[in-house]
C-alpha positions, 0 to 999 in steps of 0.5 A: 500500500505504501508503494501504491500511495507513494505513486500518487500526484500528491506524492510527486511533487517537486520541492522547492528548488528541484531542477526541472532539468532531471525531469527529462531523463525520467521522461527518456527512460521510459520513451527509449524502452516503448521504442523498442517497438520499431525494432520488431523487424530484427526478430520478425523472420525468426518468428514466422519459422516458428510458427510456420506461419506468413509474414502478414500473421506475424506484421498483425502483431506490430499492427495491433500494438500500434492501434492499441497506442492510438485507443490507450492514449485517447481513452487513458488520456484524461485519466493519465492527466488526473492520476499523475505522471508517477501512476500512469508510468508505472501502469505503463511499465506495467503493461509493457512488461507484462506484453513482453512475458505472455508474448513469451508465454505465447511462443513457448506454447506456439500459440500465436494467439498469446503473443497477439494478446501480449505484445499486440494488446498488452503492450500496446496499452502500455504503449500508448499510456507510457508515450503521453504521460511524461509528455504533458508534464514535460510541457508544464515544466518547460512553458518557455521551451516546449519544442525542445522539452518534447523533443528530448523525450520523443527523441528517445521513442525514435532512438530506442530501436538503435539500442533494441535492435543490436541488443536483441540480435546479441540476445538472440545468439546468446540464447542460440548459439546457431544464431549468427547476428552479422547473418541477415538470414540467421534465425533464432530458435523458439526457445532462443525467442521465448528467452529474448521477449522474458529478458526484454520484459524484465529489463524494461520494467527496470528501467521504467522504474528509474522514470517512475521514481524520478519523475516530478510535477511542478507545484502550484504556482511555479514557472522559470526564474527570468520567464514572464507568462506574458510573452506568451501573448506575443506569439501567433496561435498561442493561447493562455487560455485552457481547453478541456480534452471533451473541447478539444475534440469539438474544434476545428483546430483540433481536426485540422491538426489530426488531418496534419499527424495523420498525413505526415505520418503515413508518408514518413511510413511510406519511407519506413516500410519499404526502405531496406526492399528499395535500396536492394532492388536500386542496388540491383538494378544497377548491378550491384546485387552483392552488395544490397543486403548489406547496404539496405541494413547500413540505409535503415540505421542511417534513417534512424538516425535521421528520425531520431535527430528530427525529434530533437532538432526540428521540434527545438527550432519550432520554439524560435520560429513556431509551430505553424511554420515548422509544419509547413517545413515538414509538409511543404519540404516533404512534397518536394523531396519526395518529387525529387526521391520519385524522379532522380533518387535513384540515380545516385545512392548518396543522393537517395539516402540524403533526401530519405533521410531529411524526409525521415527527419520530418517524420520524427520533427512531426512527431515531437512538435505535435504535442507542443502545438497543442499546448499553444492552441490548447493550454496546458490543462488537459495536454496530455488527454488531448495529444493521446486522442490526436494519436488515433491518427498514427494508429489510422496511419499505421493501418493506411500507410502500409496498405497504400504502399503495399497495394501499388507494389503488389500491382507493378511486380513481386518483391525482388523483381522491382525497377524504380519506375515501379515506387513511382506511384507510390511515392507521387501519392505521399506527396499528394498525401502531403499536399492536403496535410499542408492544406490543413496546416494552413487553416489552423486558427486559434480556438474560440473563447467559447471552448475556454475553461470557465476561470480562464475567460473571466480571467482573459475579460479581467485583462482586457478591461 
């Protein structure tokens, strides 16, 4: 009972003088562990021979898991901003941990069902409670700085995969001594797998719990030495106002935003999903067969890489020139690389992997800015609750990306047999998938007073009169 009550928002706030700059490694703890969920693709080969099933049986896994983030985070989220950063990471991790060890279960068992239950559903849960809920309070600690605050955490979900995938390849040969991590054809045993996902799950909780216990909310009343709340008003589309999540949902700037997630993200998935397939059949079709595999695997942790630093890099540089701005970078720059990555991309490897890179970037940067944009429009209120309903748009993305891409590669050949010509469609609809994101970005307005919390109006005619 002392470890339940020690959990409470009560318990968690910060005393007098507390840095607010420990509060981001509490935040990136927990981020760099649900990261893990974009290295699925290390263990995902081993996992068909195992079940001797299809790759489409075993994607359905990553699939659920990242529906489950979208309905978690909008169905927790206002539960996440009542019950406190401490409670809600802690459930998290809970979650996460216990996906790990029923997915175990599942594939000691062969039953394929019990890893859709445990890492699909459970892990998906811990997923989505686990990305909002250092998020929000990040935000409240840094109200002069938001961009860079959520980039640093953000970064973390971006950047957990370049620690999940070597360390579950090293896993897999430790737990199987046939397994030969430098092969990309290598697959792991089950018992190989079962031990992995206990040891992924154990280990994760454990890091968790360095954030759960580190993390703080500021008390009543505090903000920055040297920052003045005024500033705020200076700033296009920035609210000092505060929205309710059952608010949020009823305004036009909040869908508008869900069109701009959602369109950045299906095309940063149309990058995501056939990176290693294109740069191999490029490699091919220009004669250097012996050399793809290698450098597909070399291409996606170079677009990691990009992702990563695009969480942090573009999501600070949206505080000095704001938000509505970067989202114009991101959609606006994304359509003309895409343009270019379609019609000359392929003419030269450097020149490929730079313009898939930048565009990965934007991706991230879309990501991490989101929620501060929602601060600025919204307040600080009910952030979390409303950045967890507006992430039903990457759970939309994670369905829709994969099938666009998918249906048009299905179209012109089969895998392996593929020219460049052959992604031209499909990239030409990312940008067009992009346009109506920028679009969108463009109407964004400030919300109405008539969807301001009752104190905040009274407060905002105070000022005015």
């Amino acid at each position: 009972m002392a470890l339940l009550s020690a959990l409470d928002r009560a318990h968690s706030v910060a005393p007098p003088g507390y840095s607010r700059w420990l509060i981001p490694p509490a935040a990136l703890s927990v981020h760099l562990c649900i990261g893990q969920a974009y290295a699925t693709s290390v263990y995902k080969n081993s996992l068909v021979q195992h079940f001797d099933t299809s790759q489409t049986a075993i994607g359905i896994v990553f699939s659920i898991a990242i529906v489950m983030l979208g309905l978690s985070a909008a169905v927790g989220g206002t539960w996440v901003e009542a019950s406190g950063p401490r409670k809600a990471m802690f459930v998290s991790a809970s979650f996460w941990a216990s996906g790990f060890l029923v997915g175990a279960l599942g594939i000691a068992t062969s039953q394929l069902w019990l890893l859709y239950l445990g890492y699909g559903v459970l892990g998906g849960i811990g997923l989505g409670i686990g990305y909002i809920s250092p998020v929000s309070t990040l935000i409240k600690w840094f109200p002069d700085r938001p961009g860079l605050a959520t980039g640093l955490a953000i970064m973390g979900f971006g950047g957990g995969a370049l620690i999940a995938g070597p360390l579950s390849r090293q896993l897999m040969s430790l737990y199987d001594s046939d397994y030969d991590p430098n092969v990309a054809t290598s697959v792991a045993d089950g018992t190989a797998l079962t031990w992995l996902f206990v040891t992924l799950g154990i280990g994760y909780f454990v890091i968790m719990m360095f954030g759960v216990f580190n993390i703080r909310v500021p008390r009543e009343g505090w903000q920055p030495e040297g920052w003045d709340p005024a500033s705020v008003r200076q700033k296009p589309l920035v609210t000092t106002a505060q929205v309710s999540a059952a608010n949020a949902i009823r305004t036009r700037a909040f869908w508008l935003l869900w069109i701009v997630l959602f369109c950045n993200v299906t095309a940063g998935i149309g990058i995501l999903e056939q990176a290693s397939p294109m740069i191999q059949d490029f490699f091919r079709e220009n004669g250097e067969s012996s050399v793809a595999v290698s450098a597909a695997a070399g291409f996606v942790g170079v677009l990691s890489l990009f992702n990563m630093a695009g969480r942090f890099i573009w999501s600070s540089t949206s505080d000095l020139i704001g938000r509505k701005p970067i989202y114009m970078i991101y959609l606006g720059g994304g359509m003309v690389l895409y343009v270019l990555l379609a019609l000359i991309g392929p003419a030269a490897t450097a020149l490929f992997v730079l313009l898939a890179g930048v565009i990965l970037s934007f991706y991230g940067g879309g990501f991490a800015t989101i929620p501060a944009y929602l601060r600025d429009l919204f307040g600080t209120y009910q952030v979390g609750a409303i950045h967890g309903r507006l992430l039903t748009a990457w759970s939309a993305a994670g369905v829709a990306g994969p099938l666009i891409i998918n249906r048009f590669l299905d179209a012109q050949g089969k895998p392996g047999t593929l020219t460049a010509d052959a992604y031209r469609p499909a990239l030409f609809t990312m940008v067009a998938l992009l346009a109506v994101g920028f679009i969108a970005n463009l109407l964004v307005r400030p919300v109405p007073e008539r969807f301001h919390e009752p104190a905040t109006r009274e407060k905002e005619e105070e000022v005015a009169a």
